[in-house]
Biopython code that builds the backbone (N, CA, C, O; Angstrom):
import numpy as np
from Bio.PDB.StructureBuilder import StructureBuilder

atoms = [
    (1, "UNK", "N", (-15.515, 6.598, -18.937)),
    (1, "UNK", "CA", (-15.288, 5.511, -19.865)),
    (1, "UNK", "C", (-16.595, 5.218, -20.608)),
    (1, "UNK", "O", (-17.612, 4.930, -19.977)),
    (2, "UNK", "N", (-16.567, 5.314, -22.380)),
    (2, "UNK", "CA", (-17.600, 5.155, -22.560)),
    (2, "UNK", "C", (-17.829, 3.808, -22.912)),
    (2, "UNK", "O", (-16.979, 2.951, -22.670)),
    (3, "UNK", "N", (-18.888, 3.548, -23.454)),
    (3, "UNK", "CA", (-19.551, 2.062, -23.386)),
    (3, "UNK", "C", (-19.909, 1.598, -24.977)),
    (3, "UNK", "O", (-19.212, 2.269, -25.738)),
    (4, "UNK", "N", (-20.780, 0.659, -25.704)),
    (4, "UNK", "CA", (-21.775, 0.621, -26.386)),
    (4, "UNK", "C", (-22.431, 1.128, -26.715)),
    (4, "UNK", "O", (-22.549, 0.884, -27.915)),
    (5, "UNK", "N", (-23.413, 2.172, -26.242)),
    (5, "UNK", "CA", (-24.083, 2.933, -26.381)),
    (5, "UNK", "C", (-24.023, 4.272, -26.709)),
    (5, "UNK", "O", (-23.444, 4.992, -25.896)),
    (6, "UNK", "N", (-24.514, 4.820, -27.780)),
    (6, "UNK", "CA", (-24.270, 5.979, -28.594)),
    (6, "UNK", "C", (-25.328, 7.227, -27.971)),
    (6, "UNK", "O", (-25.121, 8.398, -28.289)),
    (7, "UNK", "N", (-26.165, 6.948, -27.302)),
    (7, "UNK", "CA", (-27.349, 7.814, -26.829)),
    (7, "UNK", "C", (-28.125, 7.587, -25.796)),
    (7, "UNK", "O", (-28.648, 6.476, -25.709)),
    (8, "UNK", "N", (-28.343, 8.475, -24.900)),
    (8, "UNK", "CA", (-29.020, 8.637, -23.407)),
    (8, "UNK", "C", (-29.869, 9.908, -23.702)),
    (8, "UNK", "O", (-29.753, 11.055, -24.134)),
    (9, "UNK", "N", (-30.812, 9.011, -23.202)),
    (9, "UNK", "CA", (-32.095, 10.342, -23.035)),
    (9, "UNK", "C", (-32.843, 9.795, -21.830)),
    (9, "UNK", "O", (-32.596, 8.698, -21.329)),
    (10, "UNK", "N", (-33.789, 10.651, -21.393)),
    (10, "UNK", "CA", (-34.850, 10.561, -20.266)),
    (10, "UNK", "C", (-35.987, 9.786, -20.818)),
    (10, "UNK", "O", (-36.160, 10.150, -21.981)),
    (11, "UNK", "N", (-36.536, 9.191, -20.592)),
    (11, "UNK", "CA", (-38.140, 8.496, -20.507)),
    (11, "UNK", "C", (-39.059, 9.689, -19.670)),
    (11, "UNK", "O", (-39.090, 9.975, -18.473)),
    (12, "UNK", "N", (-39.877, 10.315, -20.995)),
    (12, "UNK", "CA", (-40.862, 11.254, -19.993)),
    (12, "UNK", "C", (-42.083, 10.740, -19.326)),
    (12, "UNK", "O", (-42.958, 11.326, -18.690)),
    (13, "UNK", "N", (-41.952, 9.770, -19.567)),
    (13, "UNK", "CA", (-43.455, 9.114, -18.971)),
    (13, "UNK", "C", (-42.932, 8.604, -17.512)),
    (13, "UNK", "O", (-43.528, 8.836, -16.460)),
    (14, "UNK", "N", (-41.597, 7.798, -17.642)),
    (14, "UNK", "CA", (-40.879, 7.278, -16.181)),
    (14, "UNK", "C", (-40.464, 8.615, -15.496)),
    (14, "UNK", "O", (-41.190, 9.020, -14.588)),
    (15, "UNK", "N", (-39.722, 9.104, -15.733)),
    (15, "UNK", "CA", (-39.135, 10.774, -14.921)),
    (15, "UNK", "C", (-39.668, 11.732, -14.557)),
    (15, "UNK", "O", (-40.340, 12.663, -15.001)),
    (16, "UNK", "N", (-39.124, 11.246, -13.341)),
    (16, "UNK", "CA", (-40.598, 11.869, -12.022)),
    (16, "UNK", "C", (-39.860, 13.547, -11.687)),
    (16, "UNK", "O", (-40.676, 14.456, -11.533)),
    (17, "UNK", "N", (-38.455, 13.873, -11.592)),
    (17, "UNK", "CA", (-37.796, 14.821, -11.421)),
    (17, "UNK", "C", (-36.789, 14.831, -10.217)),
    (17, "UNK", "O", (-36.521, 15.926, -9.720)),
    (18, "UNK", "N", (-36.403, 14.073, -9.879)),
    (18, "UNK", "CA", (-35.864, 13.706, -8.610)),
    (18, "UNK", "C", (-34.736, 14.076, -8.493)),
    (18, "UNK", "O", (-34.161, 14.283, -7.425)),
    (19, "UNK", "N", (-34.136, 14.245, -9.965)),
    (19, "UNK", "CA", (-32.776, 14.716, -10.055)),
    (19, "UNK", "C", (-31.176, 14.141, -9.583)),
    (19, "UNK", "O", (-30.046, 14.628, -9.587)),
    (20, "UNK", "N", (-31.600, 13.235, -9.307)),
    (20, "UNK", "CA", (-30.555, 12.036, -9.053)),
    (20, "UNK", "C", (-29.649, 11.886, -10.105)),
    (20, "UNK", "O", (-28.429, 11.760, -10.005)),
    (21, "UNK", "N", (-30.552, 11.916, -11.453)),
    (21, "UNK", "CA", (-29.063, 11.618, -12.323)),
    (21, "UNK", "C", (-28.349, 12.968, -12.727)),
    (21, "UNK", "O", (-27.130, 12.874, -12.872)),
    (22, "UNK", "N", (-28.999, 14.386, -12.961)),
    (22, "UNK", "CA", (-28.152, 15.521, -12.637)),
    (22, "UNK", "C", (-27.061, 15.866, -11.742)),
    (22, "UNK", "O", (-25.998, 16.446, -11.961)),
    (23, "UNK", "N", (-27.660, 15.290, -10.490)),
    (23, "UNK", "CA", (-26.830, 15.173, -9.124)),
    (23, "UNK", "C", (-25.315, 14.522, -9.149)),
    (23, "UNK", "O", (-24.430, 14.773, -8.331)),
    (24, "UNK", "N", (-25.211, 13.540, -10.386)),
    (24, "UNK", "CA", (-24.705, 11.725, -10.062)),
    (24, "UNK", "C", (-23.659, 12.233, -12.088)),
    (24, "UNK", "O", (-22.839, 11.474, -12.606)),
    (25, "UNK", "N", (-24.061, 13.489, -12.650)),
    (25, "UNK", "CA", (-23.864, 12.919, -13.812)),
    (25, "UNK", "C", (-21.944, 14.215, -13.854)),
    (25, "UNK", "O", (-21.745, 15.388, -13.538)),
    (26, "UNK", "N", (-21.314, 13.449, -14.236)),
    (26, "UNK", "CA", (-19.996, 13.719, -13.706)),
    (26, "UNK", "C", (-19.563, 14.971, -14.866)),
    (26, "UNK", "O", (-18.484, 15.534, -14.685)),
    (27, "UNK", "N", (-20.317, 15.336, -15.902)),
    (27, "UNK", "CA", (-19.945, 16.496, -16.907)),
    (27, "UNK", "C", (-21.184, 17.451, -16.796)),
    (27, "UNK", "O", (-21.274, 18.356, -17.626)),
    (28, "UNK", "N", (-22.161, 17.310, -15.813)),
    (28, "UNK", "CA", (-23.432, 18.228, -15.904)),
    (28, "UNK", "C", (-23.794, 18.601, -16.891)),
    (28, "UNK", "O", (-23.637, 19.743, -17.324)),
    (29, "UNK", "N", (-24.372, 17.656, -17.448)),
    (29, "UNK", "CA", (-25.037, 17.524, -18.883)),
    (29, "UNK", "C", (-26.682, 17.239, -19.466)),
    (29, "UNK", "O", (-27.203, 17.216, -20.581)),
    (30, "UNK", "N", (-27.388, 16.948, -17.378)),
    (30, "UNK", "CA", (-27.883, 17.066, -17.621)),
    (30, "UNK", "C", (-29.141, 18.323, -16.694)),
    (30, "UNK", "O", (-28.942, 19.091, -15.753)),
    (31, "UNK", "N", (-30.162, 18.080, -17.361)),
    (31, "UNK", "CA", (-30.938, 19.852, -16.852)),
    (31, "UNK", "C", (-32.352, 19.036, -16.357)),
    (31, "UNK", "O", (-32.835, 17.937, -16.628)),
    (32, "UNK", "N", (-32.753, 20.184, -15.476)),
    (32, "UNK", "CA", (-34.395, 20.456, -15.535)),
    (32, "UNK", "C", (-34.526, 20.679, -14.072)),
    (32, "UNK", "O", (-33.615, 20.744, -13.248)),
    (33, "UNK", "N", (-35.968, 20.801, -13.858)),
    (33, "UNK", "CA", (-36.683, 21.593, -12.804)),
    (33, "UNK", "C", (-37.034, 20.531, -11.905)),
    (33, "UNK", "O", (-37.515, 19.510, -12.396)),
    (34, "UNK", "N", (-36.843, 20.625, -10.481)),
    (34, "UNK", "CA", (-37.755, 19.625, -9.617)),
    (34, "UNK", "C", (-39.186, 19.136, -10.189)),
    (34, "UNK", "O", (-39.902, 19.950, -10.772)),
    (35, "UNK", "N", (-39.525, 18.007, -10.041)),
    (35, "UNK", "CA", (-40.262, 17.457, -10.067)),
    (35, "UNK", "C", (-41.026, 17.900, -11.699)),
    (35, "UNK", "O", (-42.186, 18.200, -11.984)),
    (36, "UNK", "N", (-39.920, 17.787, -12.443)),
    (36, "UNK", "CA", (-40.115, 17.868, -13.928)),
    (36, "UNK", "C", (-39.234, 16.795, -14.818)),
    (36, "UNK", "O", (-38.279, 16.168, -14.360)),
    (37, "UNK", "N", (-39.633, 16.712, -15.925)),
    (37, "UNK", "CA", (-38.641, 15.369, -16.740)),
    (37, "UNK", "C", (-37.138, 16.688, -17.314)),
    (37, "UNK", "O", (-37.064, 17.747, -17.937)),
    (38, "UNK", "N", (-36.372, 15.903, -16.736)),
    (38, "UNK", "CA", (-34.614, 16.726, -17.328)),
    (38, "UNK", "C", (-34.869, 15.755, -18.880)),
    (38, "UNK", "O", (-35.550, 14.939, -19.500)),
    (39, "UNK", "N", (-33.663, 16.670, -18.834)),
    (39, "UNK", "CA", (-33.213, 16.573, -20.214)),
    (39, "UNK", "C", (-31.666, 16.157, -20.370)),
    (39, "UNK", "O", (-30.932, 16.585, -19.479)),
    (40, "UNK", "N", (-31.043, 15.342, -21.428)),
    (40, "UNK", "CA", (-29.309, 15.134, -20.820)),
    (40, "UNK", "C", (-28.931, 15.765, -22.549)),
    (40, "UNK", "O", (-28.951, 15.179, -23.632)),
    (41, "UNK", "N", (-28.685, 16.833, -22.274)),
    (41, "UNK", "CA", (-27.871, 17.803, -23.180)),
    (41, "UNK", "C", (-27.020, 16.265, -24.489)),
    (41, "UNK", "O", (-26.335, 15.388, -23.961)),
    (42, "UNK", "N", (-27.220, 16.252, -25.819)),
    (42, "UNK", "CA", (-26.345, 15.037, -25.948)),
    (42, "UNK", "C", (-25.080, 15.429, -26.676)),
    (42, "UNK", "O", (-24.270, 14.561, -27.000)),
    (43, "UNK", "N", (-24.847, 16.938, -26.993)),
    (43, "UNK", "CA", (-23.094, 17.367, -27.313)),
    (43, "UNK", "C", (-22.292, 16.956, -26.067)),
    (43, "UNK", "O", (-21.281, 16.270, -26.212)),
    (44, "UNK", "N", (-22.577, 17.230, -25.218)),
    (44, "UNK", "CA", (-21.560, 16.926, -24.036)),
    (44, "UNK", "C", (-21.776, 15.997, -22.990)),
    (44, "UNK", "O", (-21.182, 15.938, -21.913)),
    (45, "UNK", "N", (-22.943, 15.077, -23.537)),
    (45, "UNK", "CA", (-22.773, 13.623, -22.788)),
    (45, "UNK", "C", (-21.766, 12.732, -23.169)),
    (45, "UNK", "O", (-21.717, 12.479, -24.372)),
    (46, "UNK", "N", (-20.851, 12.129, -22.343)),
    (46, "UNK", "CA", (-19.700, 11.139, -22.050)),
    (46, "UNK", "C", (-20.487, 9.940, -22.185)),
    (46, "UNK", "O", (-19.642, 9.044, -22.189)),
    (47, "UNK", "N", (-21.625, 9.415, -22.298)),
    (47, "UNK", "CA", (-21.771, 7.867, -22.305)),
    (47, "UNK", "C", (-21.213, 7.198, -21.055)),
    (47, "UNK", "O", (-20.882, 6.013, -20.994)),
    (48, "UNK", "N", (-21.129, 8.269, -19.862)),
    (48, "UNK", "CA", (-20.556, 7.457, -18.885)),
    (48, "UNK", "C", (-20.838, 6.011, -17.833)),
    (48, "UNK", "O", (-20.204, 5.351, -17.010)),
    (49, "UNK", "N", (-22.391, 6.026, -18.546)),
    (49, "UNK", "CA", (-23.547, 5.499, -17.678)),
    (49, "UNK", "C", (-24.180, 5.568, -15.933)),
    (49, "UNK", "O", (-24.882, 4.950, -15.132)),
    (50, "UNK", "N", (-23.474, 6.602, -16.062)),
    (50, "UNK", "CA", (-23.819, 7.443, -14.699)),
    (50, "UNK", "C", (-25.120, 7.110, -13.987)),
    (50, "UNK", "O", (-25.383, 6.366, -13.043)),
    (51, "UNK", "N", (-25.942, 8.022, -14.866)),
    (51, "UNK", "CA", (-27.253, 8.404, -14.618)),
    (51, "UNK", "C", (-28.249, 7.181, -15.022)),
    (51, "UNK", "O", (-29.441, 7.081, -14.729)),
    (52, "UNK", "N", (-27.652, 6.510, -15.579)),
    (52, "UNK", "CA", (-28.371, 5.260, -16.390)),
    (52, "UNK", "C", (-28.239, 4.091, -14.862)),
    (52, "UNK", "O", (-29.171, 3.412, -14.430)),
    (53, "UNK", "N", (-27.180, 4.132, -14.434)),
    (53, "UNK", "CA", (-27.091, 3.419, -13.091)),
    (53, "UNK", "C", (-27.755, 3.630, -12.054)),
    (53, "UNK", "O", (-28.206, 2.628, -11.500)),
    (54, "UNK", "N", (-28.164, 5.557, -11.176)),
    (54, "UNK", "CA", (-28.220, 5.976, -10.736)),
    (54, "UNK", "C", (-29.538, 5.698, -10.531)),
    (54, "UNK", "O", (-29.725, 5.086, -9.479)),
    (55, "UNK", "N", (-30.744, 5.987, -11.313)),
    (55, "UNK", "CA", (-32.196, 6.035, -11.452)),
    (55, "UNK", "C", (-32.984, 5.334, -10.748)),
    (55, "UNK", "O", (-33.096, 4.382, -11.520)),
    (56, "UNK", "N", (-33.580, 5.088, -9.924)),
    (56, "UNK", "CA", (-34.641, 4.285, -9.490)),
    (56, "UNK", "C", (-35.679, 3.814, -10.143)),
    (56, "UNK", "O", (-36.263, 2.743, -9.973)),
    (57, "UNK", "N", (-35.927, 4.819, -11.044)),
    (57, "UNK", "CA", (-37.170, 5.093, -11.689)),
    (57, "UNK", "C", (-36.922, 4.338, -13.384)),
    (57, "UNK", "O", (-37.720, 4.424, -14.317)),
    (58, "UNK", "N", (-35.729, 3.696, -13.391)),
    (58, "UNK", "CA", (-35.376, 3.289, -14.734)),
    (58, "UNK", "C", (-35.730, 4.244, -16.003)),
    (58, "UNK", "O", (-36.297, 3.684, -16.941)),
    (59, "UNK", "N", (-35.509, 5.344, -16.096)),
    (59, "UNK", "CA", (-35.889, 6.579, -16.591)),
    (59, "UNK", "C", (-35.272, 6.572, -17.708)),
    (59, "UNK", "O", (-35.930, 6.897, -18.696)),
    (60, "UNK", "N", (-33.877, 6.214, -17.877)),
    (60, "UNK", "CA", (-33.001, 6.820, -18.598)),
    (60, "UNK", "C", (-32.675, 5.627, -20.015)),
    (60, "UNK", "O", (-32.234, 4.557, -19.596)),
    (61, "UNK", "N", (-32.759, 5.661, -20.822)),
    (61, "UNK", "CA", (-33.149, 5.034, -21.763)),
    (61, "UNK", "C", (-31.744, 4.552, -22.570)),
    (61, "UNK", "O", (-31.044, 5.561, -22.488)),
    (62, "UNK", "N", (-31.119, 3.733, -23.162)),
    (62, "UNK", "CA", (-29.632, 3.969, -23.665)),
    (62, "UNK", "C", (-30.036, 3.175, -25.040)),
    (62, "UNK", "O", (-30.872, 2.277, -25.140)),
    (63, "UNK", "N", (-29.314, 3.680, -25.960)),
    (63, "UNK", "CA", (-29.799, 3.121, -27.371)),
    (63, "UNK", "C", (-28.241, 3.079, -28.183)),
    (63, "UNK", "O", (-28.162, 2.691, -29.348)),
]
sb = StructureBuilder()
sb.init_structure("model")
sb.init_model(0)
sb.init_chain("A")
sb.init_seg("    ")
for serial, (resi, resn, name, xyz) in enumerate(atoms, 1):
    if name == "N":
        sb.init_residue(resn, " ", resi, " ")
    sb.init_atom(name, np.array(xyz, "f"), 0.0, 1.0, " ", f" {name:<3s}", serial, name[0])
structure = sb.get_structure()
């Protein structure tokens, strides 16, 4: 279900690589390497707020 928000991206300065919201994100949309900043692909992000929930690290940015 999407929301308000038109766009999700990572914060590279917050995103440590933990991969929680890859783990958590229900269309695998998004990528990257342990203990590197992912990336959330944005053709096939759902706006689900998945990963935006998921984060500890408040990483994930929604605009």
């Amino acid at each position: 279900m999407a929301d308000q928000y038109s766009h999700y991206e990572i914060d590279t300065k917050k995103c440590v690589g933990c991969g929680l919201c890859a783990q958590n994100c229900p269309v695998s949309v998004i990528s990257g390497d342990p203990g590197k900043t992912h990336v959330i692909d944005q053709e096939g992000c759902i706006k689900c707020n998945a990963c935006f929930d998921v984060c500890p690290y408040e990483a994930v940015i929604r605009s």
